[in-house]
N, CA, C and O atoms as a CHARMM CRD file, in Angstrom:
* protein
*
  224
    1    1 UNK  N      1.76200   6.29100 -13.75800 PROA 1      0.00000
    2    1 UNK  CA     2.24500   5.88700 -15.05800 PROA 1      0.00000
    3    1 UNK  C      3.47300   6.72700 -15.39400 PROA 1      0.00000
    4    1 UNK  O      3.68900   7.93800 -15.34500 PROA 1      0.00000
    5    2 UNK  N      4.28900   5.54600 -15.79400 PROA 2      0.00000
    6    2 UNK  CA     5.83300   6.70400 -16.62000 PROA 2      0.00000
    7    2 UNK  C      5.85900   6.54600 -17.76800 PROA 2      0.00000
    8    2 UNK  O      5.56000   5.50900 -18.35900 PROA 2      0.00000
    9    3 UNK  N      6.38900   8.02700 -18.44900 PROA 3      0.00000
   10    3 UNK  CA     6.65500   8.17600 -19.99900 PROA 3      0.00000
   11    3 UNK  C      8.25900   7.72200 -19.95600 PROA 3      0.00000
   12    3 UNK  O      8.88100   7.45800 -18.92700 PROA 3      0.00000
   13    4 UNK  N      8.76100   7.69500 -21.26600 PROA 4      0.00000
   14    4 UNK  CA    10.72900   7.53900 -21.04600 PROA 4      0.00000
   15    4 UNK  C     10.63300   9.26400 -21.02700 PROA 4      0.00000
   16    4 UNK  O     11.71000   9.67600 -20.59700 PROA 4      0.00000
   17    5 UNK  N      9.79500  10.29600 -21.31700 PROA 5      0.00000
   18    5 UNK  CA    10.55800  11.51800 -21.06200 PROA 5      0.00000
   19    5 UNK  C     10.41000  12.21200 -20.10500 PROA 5      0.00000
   20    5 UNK  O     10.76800  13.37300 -19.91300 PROA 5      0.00000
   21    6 UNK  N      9.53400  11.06700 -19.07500 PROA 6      0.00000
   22    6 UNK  CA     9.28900  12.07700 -17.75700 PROA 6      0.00000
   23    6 UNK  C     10.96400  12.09800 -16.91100 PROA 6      0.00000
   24    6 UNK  O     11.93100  11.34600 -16.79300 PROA 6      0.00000
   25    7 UNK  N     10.58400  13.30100 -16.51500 PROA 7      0.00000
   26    7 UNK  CA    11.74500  12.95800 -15.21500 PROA 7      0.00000
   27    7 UNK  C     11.67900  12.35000 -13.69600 PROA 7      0.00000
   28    7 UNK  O     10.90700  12.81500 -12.85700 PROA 7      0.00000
   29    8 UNK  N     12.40200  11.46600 -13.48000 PROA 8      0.00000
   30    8 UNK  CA    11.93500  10.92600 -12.05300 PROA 8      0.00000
   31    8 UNK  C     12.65800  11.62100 -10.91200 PROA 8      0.00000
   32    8 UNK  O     13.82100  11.29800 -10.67300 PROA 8      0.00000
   33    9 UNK  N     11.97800  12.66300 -10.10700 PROA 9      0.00000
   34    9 UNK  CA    12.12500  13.03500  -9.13200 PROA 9      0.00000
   35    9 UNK  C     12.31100  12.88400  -7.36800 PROA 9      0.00000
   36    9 UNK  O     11.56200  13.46100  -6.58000 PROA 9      0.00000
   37   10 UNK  N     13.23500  12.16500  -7.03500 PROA 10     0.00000
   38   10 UNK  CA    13.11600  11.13900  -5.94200 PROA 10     0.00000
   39   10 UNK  C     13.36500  11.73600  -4.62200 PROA 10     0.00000
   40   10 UNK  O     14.58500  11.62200  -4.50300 PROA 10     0.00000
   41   11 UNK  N     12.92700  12.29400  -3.58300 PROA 11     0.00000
   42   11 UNK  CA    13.14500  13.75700  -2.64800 PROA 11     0.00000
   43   11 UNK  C     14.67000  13.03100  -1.45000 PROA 11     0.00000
   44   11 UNK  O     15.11500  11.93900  -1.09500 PROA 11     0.00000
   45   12 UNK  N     14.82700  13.87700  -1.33100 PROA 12     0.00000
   46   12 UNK  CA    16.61500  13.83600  -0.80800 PROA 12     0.00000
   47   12 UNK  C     16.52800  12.56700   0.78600 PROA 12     0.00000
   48   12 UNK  O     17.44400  11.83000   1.15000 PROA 12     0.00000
   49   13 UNK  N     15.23000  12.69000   1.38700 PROA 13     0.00000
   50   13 UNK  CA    14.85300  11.73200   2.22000 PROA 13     0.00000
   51   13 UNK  C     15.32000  10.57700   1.74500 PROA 13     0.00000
   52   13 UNK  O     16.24800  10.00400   2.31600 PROA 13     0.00000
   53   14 UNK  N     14.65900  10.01800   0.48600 PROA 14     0.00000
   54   14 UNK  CA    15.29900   8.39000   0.13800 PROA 14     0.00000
   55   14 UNK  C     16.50000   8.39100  -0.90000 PROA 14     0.00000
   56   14 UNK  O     17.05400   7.42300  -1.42200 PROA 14     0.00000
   57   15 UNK  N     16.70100   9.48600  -1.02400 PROA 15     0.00000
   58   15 UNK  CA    18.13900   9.29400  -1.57100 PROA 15     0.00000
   59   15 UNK  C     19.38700   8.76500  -0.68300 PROA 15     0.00000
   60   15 UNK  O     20.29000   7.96800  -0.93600 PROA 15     0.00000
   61   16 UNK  N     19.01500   9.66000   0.64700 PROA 16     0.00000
   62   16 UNK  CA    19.85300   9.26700   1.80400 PROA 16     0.00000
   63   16 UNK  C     19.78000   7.79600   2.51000 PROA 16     0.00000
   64   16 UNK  O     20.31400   7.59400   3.60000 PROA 16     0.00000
   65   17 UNK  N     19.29100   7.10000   2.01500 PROA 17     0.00000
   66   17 UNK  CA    18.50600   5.79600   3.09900 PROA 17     0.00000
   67   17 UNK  C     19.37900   4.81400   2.17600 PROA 17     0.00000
   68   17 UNK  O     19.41900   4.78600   0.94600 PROA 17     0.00000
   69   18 UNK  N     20.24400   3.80900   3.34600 PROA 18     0.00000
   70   18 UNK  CA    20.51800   2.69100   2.94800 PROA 18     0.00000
   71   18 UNK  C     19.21200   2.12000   2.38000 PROA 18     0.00000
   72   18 UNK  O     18.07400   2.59100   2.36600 PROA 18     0.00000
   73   19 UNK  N     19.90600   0.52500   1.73800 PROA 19     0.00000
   74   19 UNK  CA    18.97300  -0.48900   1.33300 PROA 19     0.00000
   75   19 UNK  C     17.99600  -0.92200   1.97800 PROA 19     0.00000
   76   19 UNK  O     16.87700  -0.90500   1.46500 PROA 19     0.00000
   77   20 UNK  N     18.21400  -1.42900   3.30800 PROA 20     0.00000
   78   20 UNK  CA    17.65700  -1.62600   4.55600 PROA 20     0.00000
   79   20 UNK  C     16.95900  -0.91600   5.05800 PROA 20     0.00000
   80   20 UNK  O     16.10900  -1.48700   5.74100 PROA 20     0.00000
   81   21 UNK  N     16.88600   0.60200   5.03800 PROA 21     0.00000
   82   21 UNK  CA    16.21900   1.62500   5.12900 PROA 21     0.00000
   83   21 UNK  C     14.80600   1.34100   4.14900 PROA 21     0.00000
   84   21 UNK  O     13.61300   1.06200   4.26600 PROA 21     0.00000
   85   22 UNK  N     15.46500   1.52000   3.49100 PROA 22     0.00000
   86   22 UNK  CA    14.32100   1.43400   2.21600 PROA 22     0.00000
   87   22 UNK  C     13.55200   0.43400   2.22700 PROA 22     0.00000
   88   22 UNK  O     12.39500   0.76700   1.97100 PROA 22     0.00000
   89   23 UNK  N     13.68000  -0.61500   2.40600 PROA 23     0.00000
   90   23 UNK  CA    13.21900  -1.86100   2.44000 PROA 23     0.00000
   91   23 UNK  C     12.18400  -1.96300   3.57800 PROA 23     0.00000
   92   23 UNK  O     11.15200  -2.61000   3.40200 PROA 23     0.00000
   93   24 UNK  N     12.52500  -1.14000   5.10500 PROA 24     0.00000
   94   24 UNK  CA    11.58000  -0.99300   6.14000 PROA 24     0.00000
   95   24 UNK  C     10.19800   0.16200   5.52900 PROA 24     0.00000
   96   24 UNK  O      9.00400  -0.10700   5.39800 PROA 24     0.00000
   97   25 UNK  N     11.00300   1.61400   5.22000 PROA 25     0.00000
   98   25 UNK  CA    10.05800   1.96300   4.63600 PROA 25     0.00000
   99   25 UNK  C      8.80700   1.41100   3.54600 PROA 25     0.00000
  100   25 UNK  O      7.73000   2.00600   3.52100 PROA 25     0.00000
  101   26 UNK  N      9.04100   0.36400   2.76700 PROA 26     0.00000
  102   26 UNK  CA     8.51500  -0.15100   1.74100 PROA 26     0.00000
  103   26 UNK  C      7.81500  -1.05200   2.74300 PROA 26     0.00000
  104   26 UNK  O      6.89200  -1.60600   2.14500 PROA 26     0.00000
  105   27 UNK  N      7.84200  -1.27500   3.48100 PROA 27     0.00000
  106   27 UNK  CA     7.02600  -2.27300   4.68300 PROA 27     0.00000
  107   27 UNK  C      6.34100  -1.34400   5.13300 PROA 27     0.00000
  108   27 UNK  O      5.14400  -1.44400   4.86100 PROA 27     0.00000
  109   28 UNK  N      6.62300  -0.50700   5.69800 PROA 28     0.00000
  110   28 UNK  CA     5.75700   0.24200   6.54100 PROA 28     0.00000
  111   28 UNK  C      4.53000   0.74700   5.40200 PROA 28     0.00000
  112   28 UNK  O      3.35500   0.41300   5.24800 PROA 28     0.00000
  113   29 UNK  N      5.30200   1.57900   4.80300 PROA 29     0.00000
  114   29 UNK  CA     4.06000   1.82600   3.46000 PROA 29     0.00000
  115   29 UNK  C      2.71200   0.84900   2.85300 PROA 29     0.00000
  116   29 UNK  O      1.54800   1.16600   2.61000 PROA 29     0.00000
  117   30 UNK  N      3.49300  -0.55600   2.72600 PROA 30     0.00000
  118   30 UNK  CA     2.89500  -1.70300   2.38600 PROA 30     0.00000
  119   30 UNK  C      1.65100  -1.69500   3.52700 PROA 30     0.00000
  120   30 UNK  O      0.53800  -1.30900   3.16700 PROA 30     0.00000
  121   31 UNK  N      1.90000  -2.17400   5.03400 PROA 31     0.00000
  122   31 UNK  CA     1.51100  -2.56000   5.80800 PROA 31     0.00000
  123   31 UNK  C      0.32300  -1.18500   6.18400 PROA 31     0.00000
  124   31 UNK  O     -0.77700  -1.47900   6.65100 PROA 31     0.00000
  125   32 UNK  N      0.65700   0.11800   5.95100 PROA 32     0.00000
  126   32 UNK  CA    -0.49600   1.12000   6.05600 PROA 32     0.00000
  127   32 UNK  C     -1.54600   1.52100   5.09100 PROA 32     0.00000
  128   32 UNK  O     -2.65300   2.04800   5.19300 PROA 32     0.00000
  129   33 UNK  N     -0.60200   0.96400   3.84400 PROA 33     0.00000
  130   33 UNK  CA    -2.06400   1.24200   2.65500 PROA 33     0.00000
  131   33 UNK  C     -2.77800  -0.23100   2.76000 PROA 33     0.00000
  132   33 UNK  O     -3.89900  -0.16900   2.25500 PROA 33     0.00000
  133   34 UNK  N     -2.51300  -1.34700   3.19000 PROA 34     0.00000
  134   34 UNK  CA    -2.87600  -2.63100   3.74900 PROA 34     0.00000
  135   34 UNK  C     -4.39000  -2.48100   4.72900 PROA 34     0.00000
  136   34 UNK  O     -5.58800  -2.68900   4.53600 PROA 34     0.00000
  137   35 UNK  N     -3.69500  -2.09100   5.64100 PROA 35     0.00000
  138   35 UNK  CA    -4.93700  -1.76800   6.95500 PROA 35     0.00000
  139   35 UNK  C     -5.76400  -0.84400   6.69700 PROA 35     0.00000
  140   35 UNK  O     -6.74700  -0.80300   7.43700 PROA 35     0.00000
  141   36 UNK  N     -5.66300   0.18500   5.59600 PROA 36     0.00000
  142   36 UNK  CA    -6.72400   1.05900   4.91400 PROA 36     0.00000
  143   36 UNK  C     -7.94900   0.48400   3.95700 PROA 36     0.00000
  144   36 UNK  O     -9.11800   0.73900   3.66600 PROA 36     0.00000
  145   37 UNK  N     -6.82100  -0.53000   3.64500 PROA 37     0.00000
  146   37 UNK  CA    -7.95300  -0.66500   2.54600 PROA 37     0.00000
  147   37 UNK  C     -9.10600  -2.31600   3.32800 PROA 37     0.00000
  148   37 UNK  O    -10.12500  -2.83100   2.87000 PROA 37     0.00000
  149   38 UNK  N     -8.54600  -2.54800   4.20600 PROA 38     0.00000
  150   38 UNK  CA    -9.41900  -3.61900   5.10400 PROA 38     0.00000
  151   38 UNK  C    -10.42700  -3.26800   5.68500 PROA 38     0.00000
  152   38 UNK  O    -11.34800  -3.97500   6.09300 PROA 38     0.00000
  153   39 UNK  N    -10.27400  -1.96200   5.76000 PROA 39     0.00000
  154   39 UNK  CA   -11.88800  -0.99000   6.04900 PROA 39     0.00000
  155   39 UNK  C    -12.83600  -0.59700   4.93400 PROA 39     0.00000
  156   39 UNK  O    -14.02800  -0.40700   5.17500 PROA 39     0.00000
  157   40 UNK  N    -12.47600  -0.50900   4.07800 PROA 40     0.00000
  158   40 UNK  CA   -13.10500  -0.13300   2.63600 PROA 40     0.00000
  159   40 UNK  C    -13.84600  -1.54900   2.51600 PROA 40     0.00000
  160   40 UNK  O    -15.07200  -1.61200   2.60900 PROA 40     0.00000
  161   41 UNK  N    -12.97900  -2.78300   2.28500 PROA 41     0.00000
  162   41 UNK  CA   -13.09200  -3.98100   1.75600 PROA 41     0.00000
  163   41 UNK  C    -14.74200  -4.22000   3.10500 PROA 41     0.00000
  164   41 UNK  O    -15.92300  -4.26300   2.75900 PROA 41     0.00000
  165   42 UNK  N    -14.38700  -4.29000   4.06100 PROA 42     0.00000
  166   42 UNK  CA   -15.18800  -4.69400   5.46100 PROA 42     0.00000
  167   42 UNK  C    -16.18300  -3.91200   5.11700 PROA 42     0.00000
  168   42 UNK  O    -17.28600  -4.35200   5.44000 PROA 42     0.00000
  169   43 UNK  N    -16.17400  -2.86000   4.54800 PROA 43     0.00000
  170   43 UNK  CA   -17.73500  -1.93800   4.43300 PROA 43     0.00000
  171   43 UNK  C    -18.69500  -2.31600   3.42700 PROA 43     0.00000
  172   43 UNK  O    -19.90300  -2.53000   3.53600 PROA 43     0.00000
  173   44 UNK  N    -17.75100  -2.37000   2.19300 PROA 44     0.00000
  174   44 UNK  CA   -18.37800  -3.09700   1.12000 PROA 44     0.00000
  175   44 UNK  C    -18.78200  -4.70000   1.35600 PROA 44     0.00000
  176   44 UNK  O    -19.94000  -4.92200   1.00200 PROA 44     0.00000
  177   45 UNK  N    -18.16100  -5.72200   1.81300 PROA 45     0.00000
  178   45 UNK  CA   -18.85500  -6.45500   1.99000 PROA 45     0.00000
  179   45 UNK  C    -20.40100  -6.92300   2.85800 PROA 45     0.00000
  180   45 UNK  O    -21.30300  -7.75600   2.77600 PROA 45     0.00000
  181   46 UNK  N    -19.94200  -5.67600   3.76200 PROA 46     0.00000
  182   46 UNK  CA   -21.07000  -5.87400   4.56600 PROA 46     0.00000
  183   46 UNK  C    -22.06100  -4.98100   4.14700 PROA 46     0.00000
  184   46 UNK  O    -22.92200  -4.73700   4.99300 PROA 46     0.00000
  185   47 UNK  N    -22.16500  -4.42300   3.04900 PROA 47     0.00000
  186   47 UNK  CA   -23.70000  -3.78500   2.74500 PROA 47     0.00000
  187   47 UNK  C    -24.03800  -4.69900   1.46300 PROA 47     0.00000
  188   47 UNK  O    -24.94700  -4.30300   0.73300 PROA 47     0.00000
  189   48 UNK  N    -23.29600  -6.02500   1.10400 PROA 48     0.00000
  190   48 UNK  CA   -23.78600  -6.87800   0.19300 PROA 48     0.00000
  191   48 UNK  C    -24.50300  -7.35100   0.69600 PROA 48     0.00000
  192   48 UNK  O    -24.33700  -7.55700   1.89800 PROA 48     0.00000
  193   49 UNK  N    -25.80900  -7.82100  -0.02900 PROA 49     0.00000
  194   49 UNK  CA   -27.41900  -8.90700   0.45200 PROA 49     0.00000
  195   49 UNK  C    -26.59300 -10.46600   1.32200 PROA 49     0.00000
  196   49 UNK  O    -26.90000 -11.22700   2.23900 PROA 49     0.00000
  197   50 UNK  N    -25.64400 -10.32800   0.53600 PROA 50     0.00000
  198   50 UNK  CA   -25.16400 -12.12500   0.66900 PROA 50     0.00000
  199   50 UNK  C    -24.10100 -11.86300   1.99600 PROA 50     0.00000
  200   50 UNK  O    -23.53300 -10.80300   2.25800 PROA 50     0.00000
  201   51 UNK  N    -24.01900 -13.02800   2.67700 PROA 51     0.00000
  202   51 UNK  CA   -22.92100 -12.54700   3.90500 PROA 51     0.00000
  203   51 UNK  C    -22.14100 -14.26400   3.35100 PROA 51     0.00000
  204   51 UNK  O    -22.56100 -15.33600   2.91600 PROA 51     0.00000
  205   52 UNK  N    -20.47700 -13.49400   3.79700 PROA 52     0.00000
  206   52 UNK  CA   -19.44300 -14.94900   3.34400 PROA 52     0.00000
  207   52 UNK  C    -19.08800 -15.21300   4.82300 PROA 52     0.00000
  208   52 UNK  O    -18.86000 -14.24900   5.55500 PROA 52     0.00000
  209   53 UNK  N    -19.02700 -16.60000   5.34100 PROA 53     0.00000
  210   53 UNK  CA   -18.24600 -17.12900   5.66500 PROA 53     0.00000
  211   53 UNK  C    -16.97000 -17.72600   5.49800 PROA 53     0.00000
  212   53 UNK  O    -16.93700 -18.56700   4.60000 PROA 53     0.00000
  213   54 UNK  N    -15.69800 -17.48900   6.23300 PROA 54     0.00000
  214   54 UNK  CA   -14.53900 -17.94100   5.33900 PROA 54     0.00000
  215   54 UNK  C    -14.17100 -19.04400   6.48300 PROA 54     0.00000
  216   54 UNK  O    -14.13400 -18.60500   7.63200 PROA 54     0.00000
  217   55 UNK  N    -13.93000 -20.25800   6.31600 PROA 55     0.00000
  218   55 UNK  CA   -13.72500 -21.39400   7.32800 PROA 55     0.00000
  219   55 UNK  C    -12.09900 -21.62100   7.01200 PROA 55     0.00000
  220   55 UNK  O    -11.55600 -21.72000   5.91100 PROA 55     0.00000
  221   56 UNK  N    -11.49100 -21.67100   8.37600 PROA 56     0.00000
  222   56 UNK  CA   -10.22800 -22.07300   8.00400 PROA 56     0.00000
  223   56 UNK  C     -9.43500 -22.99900   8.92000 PROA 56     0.00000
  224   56 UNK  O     -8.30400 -23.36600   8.59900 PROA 56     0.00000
């Protein structure tokens, strides 16, 4: 969460990074908190009574 009087501190790593840069990073990030949480999700479903089938 931001206040308007916080200060935003952004470390010299992505200051330096083209657009394109940034944009991979923001993928990569995406794509690893992604595959983390597909293990969480997979655990919890499977200690529910009920089991889903998803047909596609």
């Amino acid at each position: 969460m931001v206040c308007e009087n916080d200060i935003l501190e952004i470390p010299e790593k992505y200051k330096k990074m083209s657009e394109e840069e940034l944009d991979r990073e923001i993928e990569k990030l995406y794509k690893s908190m992604k595959d983390q949480n597909k293990g969480e999700i997979k655990e919890k479903v499977e200690k529910l009574p009920v089991k889903f089938f998803f047909l596609q």
